[in-house]
C-alpha positions as CSV (number, residue, x, y, z in Angstrom):
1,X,9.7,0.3,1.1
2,X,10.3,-1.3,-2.1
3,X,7.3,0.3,-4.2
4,X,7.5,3.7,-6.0
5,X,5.2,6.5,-6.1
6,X,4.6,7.8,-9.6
7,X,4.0,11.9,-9.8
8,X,2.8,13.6,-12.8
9,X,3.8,17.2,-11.8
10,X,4.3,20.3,-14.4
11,X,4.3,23.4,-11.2
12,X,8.1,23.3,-10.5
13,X,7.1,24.6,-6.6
14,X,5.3,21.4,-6.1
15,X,7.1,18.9,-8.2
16,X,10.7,20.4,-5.7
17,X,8.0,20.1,-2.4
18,X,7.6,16.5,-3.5
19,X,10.9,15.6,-4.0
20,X,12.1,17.0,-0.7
21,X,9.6,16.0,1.2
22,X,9.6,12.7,0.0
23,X,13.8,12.2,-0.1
24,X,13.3,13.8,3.8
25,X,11.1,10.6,4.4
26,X,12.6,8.2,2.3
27,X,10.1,7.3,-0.1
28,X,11.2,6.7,-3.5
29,X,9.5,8.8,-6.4
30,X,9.5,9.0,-10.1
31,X,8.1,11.8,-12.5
32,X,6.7,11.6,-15.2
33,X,5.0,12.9,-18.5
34,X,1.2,12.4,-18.4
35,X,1.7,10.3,-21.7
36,X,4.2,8.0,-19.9
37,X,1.7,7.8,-17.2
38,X,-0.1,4.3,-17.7
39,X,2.6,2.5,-18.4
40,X,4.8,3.9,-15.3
41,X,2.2,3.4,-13.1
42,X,2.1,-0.5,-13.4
43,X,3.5,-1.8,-9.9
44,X,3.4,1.7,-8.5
45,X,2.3,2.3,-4.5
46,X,0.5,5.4,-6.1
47,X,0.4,8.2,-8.5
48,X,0.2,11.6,-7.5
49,X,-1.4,14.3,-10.4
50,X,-1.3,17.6,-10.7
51,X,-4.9,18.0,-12.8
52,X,-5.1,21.9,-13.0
53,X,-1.6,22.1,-15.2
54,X,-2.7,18.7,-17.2
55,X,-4.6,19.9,-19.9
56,X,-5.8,16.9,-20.4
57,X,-6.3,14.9,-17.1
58,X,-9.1,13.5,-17.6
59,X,-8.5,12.3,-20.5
60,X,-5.0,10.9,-18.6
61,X,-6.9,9.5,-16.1
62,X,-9.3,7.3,-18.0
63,X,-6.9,5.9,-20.1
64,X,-5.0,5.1,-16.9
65,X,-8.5,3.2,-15.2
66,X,-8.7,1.7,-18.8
67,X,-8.1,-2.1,-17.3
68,X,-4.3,-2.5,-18.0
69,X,-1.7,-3.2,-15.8
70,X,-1.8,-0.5,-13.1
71,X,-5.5,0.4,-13.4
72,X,-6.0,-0.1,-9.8
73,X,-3.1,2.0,-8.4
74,X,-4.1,4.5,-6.3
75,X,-4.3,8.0,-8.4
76,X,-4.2,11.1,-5.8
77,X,-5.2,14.3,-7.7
78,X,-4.7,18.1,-6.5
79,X,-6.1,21.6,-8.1
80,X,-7.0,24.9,-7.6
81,X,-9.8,24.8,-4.9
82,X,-12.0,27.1,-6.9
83,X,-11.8,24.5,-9.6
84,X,-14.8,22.8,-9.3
85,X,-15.8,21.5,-12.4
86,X,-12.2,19.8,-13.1
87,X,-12.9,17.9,-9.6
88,X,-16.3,16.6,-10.4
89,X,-15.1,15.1,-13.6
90,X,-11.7,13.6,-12.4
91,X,-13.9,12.2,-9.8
92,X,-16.6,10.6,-12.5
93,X,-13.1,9.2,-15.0
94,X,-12.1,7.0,-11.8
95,X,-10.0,9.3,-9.7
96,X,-9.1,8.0,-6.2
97,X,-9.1,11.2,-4.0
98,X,-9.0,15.2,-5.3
99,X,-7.7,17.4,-3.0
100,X,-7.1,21.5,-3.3
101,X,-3.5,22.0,-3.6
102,X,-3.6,24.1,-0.2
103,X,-4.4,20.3,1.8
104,X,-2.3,18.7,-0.4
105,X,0.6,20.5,0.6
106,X,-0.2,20.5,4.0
107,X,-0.5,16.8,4.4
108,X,1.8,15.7,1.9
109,X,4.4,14.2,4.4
110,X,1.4,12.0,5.9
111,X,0.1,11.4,2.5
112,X,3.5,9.8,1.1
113,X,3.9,7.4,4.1
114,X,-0.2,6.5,4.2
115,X,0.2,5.7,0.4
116,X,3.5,3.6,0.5
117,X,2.5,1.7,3.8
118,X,-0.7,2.2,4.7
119,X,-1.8,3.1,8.2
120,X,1.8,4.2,8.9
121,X,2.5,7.4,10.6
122,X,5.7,9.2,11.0
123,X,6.7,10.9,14.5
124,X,6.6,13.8,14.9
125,X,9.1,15.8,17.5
126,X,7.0,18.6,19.2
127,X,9.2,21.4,20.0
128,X,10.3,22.0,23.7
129,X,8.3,25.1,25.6
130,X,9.8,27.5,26.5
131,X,10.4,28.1,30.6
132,X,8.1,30.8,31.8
133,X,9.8,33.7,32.8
C-alpha cells in the first residue's frame, strides 16, 4: 500500500475517527487545508472531504476537477444528511460519491481499504456466542 489518502477534515471527531481507523488498518493518510488540496491530491489513492465545515467546497472541488495533475483522484465527500442542496451541487462540480456523515462513519473502515485497493475487504472476527444456559 504505497498510495496515500488525502483528507480535508475541520470536525476534530471525524478527522481523530479517520486517523484511528485508518492507523488500525494500516492505510497511510494525510490532512490537509482545502487550499493545499489540489496540489496534495496529485498521486493520491483518494481524497476524503468534509463539505459541510468547508465553506467553500465547491468551489474546492472544481478547482480540484480543473484538469491538473490529480483531477481524476477519487474525491469522497460527507455532510449533514439534511443538507441537500450542498449535495446536489458537489455532485454537479465533479464529486465522486456524497455520503451523510452517519454512513460515512459507519463504513469508513471498508471505505479506506475499497479506496486504497479496490475490491479488498478486511476480515472481520465475529464474536463467539455465548453457550446457552
Amino acid at each position: 500500500m504505497s498510495k496515500t489518502i488525502v483528507a480535508c477534515v475541520d470536525d476534530l471527531f471525524f478527522r481523530s475517527k479517520i486517523e484511528a481507523t485508518a492507523r488500525h488498518l494500516n492505510v497511510p493518510v494525510s490532512f490537509v487545508k482545502p487550499s493545499e488540496l489540489p496540489g496534495a491530491s496529485a498521486g493520491a489513492a483518494a481524497v476524503l472531504m468534509e463539505l459541510s465545515s468547508n465553506g467553500d467546497a465547491v468551489k474546492t472541488i472544481e478547482t480540484l476537477r480543473g484538469g491538473k495533475p490529480g483531477s481524476d483522484v477519487p474525491v469522497i465527500g460527507f455532510l449533514s444528511h439534511v443538507d441537500k442542496d450542498l449535495a446536489k451541487k458537489a455532485e454537479a462540480a465533479g464529486i465522486t460519491r456524497v455520503m451523510p456523515r452517519s454512513q460515512f462513519s459507519e463504513g469508513l473502515p471498508d471505505l479506506l481499504m475499497d479506496l486504497l485497493a479496490p475490491g479488498t475487504k478486511r476480515e472481520v472476527q465475529e464474536e463467539p456466542e455465548l453457550p446457552d444456559e
